[in-house]
C-alpha positions as a printed NumPy array, in Angstrom:
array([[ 84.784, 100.423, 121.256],
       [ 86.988, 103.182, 120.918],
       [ 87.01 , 105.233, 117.356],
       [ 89.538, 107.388, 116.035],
       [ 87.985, 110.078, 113.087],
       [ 91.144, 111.839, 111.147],
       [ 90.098, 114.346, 110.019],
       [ 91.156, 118.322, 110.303],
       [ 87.573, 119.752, 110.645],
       [ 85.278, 117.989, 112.792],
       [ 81.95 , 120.207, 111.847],
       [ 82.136, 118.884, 107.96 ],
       [ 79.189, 117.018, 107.65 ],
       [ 80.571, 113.577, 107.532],
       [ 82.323, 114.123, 110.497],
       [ 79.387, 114.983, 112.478],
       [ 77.343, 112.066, 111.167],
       [ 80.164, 109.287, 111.859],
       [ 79.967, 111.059, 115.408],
       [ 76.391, 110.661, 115.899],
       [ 76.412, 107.109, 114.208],
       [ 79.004, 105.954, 116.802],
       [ 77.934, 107.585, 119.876],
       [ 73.998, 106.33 , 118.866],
       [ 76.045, 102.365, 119.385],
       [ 77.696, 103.6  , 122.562],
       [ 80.768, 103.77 , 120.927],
       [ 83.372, 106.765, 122.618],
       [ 84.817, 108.78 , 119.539],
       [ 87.044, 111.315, 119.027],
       [ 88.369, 113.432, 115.929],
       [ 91.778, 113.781, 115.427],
       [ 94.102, 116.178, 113.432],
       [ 96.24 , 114.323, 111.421],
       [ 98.929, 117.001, 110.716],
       [ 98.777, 117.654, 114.36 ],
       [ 99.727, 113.826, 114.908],
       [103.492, 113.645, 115.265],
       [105.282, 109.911, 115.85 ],
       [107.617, 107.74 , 117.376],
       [108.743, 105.277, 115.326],
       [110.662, 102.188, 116.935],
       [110.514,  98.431, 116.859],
       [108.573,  97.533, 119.565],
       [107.682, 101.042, 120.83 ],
       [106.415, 102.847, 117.983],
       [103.309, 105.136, 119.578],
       [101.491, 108.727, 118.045],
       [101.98 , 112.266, 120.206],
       [ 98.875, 114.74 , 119.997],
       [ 98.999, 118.643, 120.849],
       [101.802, 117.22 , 123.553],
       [100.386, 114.112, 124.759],
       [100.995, 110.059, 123.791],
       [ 97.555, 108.881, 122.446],
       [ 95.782, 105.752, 124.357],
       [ 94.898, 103.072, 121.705],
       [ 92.308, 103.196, 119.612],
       [ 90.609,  99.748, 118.195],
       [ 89.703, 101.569, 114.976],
       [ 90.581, 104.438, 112.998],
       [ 88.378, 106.204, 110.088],
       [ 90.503, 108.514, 107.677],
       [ 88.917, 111.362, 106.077],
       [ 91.804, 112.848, 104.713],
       [ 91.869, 115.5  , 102.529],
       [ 93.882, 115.307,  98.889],
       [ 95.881, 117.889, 100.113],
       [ 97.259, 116.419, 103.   ],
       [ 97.261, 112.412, 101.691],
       [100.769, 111.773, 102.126],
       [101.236, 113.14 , 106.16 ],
       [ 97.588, 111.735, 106.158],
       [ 98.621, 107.968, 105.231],
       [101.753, 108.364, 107.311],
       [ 99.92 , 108.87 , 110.35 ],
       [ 97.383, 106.077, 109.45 ],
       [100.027, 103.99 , 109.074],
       [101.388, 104.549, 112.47 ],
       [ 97.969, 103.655, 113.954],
       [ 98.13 , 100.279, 111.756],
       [101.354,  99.614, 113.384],
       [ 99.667, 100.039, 116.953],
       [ 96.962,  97.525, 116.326],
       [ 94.433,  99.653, 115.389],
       [ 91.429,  98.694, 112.666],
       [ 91.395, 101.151, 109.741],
       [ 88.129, 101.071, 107.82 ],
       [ 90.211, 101.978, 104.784],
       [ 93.723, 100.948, 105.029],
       [ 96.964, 103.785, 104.187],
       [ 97.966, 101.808, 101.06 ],
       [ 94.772, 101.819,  99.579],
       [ 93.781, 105.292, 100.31 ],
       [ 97.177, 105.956,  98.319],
       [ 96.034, 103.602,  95.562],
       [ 93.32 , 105.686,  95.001],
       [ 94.667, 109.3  ,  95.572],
       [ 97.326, 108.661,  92.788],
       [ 94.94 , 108.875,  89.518],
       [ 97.224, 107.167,  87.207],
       [ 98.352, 104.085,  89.604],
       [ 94.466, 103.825,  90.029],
       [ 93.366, 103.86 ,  86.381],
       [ 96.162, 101.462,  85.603],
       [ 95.091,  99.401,  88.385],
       [ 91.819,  99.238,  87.392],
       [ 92.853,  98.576,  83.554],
       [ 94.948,  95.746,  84.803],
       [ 92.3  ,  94.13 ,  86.302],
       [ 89.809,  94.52 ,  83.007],
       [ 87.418,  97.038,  84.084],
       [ 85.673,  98.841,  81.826],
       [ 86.807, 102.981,  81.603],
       [ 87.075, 106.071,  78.923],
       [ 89.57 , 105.67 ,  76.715],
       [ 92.543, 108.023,  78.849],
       [ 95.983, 109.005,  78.206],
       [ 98.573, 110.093,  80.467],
       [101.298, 113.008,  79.668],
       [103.454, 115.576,  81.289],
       [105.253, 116.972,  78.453],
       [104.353, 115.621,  75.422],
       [106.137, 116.211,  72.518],
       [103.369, 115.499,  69.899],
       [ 99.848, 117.006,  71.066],
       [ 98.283, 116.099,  68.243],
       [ 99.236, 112.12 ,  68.844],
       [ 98.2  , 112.498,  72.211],
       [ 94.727, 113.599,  71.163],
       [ 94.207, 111.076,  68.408],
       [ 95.54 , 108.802,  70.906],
       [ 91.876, 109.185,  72.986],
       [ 89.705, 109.174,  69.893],
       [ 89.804, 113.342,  68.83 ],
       [ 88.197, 116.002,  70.221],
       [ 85.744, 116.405,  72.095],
       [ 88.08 , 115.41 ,  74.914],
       [ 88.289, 116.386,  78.606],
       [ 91.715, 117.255,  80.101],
       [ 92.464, 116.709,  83.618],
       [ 94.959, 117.704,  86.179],
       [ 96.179, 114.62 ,  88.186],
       [ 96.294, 116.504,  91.296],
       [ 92.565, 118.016,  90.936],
       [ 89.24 , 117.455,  93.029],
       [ 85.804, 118.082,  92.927],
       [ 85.849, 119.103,  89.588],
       [ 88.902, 121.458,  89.931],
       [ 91.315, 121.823,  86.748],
       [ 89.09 , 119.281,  84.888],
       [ 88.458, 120.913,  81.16 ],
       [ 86.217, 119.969,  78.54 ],
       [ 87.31 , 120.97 ,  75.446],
       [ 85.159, 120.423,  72.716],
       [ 87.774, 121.215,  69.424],
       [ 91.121, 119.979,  68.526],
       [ 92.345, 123.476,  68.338],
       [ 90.888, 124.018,  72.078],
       [ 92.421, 120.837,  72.938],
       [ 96.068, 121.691,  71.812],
       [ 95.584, 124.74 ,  73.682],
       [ 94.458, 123.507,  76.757],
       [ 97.58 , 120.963,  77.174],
       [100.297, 123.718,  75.835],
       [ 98.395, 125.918,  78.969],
       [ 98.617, 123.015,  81.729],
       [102.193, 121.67 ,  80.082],
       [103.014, 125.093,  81.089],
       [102.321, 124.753,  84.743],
       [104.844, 121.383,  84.762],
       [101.366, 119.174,  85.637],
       [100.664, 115.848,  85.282],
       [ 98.238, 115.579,  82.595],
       [ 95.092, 112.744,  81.97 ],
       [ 93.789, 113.574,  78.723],
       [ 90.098, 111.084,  78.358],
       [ 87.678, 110.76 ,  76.045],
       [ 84.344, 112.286,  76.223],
       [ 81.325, 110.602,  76.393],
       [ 78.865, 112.652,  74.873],
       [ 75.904, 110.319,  75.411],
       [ 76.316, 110.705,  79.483],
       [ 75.035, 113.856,  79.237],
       [ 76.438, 115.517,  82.121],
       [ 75.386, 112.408,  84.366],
       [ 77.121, 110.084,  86.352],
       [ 76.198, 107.63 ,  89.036],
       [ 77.929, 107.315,  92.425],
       [ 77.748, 104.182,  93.534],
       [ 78.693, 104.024,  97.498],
       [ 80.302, 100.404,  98.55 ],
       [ 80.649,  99.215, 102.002],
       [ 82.633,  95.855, 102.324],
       [ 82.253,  94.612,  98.918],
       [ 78.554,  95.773,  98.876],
       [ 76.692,  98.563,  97.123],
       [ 74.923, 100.435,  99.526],
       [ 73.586, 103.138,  97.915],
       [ 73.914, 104.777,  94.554],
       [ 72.326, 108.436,  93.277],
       [ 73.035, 110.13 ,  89.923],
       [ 74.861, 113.539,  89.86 ],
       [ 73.82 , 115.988,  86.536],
       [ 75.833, 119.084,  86.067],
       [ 74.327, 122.49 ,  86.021],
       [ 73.11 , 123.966,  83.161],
       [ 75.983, 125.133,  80.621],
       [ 78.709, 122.723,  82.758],
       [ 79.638, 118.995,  82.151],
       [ 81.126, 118.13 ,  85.467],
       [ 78.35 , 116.776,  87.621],
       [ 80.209, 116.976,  91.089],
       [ 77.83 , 118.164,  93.937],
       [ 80.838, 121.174,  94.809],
       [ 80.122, 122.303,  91.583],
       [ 76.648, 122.673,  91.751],
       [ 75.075, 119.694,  90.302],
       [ 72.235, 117.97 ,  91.556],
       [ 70.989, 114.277,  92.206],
       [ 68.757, 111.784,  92.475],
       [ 68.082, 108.184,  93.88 ],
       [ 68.495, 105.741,  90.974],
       [ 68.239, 102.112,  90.653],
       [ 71.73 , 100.796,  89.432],
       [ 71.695,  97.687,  86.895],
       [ 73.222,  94.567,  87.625],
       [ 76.331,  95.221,  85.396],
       [ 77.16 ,  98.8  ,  87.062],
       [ 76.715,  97.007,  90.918],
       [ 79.101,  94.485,  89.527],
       [ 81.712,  97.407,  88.419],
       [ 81.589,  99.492,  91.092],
       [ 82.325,  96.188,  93.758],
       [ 85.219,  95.195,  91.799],
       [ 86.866,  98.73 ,  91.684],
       [ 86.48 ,  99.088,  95.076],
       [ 87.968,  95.732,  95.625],
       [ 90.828,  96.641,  93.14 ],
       [ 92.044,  99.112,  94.949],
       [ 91.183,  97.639,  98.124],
       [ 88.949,  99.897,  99.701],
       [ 86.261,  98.376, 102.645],
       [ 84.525, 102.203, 101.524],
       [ 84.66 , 103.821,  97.75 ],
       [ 82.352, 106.506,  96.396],
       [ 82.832, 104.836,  92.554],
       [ 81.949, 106.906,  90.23 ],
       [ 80.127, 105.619,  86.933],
       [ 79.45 , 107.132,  83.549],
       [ 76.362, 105.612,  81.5  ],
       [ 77.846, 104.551,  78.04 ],
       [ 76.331, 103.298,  75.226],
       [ 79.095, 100.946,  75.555],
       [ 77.96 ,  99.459,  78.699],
       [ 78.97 , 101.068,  82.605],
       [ 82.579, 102.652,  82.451],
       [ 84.292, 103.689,  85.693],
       [ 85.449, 107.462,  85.998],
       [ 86.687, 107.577,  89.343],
       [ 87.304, 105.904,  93.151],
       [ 86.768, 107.821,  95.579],
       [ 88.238, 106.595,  99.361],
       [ 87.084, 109.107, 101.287],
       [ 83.454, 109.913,  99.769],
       [ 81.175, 112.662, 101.028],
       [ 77.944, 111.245, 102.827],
       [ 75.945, 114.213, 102.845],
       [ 74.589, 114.086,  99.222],
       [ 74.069, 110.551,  98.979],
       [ 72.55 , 110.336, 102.739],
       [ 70.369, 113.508, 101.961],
       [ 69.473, 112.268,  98.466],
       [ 68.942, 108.871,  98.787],
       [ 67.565, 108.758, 102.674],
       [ 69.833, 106.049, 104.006],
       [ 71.955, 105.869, 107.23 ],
       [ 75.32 , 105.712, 105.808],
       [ 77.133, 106.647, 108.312],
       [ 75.549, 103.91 , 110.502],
       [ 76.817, 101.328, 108.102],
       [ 80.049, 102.592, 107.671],
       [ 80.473, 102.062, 111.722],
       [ 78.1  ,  98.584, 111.687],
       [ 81.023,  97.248, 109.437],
       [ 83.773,  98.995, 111.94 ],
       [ 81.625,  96.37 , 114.682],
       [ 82.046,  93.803, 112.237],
       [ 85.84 ,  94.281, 111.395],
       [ 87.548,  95.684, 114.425],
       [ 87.957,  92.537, 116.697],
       [ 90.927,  91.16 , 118.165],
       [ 93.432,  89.471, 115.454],
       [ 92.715,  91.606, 112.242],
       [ 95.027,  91.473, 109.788],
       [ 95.991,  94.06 , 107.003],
       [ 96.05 ,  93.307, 103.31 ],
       [ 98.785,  93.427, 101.555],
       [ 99.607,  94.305,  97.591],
       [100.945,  96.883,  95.791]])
């Protein structure tokens, strides 16, 4: 089989394990540049150009795309959709999931258990806002952040109020969320390959911080997941219809609420922490998947 990684640094760790993976099957891989990609779109004859040369086919294609570059990114998934090609997560899901607010209304739409969160860009009424998500202590986000960045916990309503006037300021998108105290700077990444949890760990934050994201300097552990918290993390996944999510999960004393999807989740901490061959499994369900006749999904 021929594989297709887009990516635009082939010595991230992920990269080189979906390499390894797929060349361990006998699989011939290559990793492409997506903003290097440029297209030719036409009925019939629509192909992809790369560093001046028409690409051969590929049977499947895995996107790691960065936030930053999700909307090139998707387009030139897309384009490999249109040629036949398998993608392990498909372009419209991948933008599901990179727009926070159409993925957290998603996912309330379809009854899955989250923080209370509110949405703003330049709210007249702070104050209703807050009370809106339960008081302070509250945790402000930007929409457009990762890995922890422009995420604020702010732990009075006067801090709160502040915080918003400051990112109203930059003309952001703001999610304002409760905070759940009882977490205690834990969450649990569950990773999902076709509708199955594969692997899970729990993140902690570093001392003094809240936000227990790996770039941030938290650490983890290998944890045994409860039925109800499998259950959640498959059904996000499916939600947003993703064949791979990172789902993240806070512990509440309300039951298992849903923080985030991630569709293009780092292996290194959960293959490092937890011991398992993810990559491997992410291209075992490429074998399973990319066969003559595939058909996308559709839905909005």
């Amino acid at each position: 089989m021929k594989i297709a990684i887009l990516s635009r640094d082939g010595s991230l760790y992920s990269c080189k394990r979906l390499l390894e993976a797929a060349r361990a099957r006998g699989h011939s891989i290559d990793v492409i540049d997506p903003l290097s990609c440029y297209m030719n779109i036409n009925p019939g004859s629509s192909t992809i150009h790369y560093r001046g040369r028409q690409l051969d086919h590929y049977d499947a294609v895995i996107p790691r795309i960065g936030s930053a570059t999700t909307f090139y990114g998707t387009a030139v998934l897309r384009q490999f959709e249109m040629c036949g090609s398998y993608p392990l997560n498909e372009s419209l899901a991948i933008a599901r999931a990179r727009d926070k607010l159409r993925s957290l209304q998603l996912l309330a739409r379809a009854g899955i258990a989250m923080p209370v969160t509110g949405f703003a860009h330049s709210p007249d009424d702070t104050h209703d806002l807050i009370e809106m998500v339960g008081g302070a202590p509250l945790v402000v986000k930007l929409v457009e952040g990762t890995q922890g960045i422009g995420v604020v916990l702010a732990e009075t309503r006067q801090a709160a109020e502040s915080v918003i006037d400051a990112f109203r300021g930059l003309n952001a998108h703001i999610l304002v969320q409760e905070f759940i105290k009882e977490a205690r700077g834990r969450d649990v990444r569950c990773l999902v390959i076709g509708g199955e949890v594969v692997g899970a760990i729990e993140r902690e934050a570093k001392e003094g911080d809240f936000r227990s994201n790996l770039h941030r300097g938290g650490t983890a552990r290998r944890v045994t997941i409860s039925d109800s918290e499998r259950e959640i993390a498959i059904k996000a996944a499916a939600t947003l219809g993703l064949d791979v999510a990172g789902v993240d999960i806070l512990r509440a004393s309300r039951g298992p609420l849903v923080m985030e999807v991630n569709a293009s989740p780092g292996l290194e901490g959960i293959e490092k922490t937890a011991g398992l061959d993810i990559a491997g499994m992410m291209i075992g369900w490429i074998e399973e998947q990319a066969r003559p006749g595939f058909c996308l999904k559709t839905g909005g």
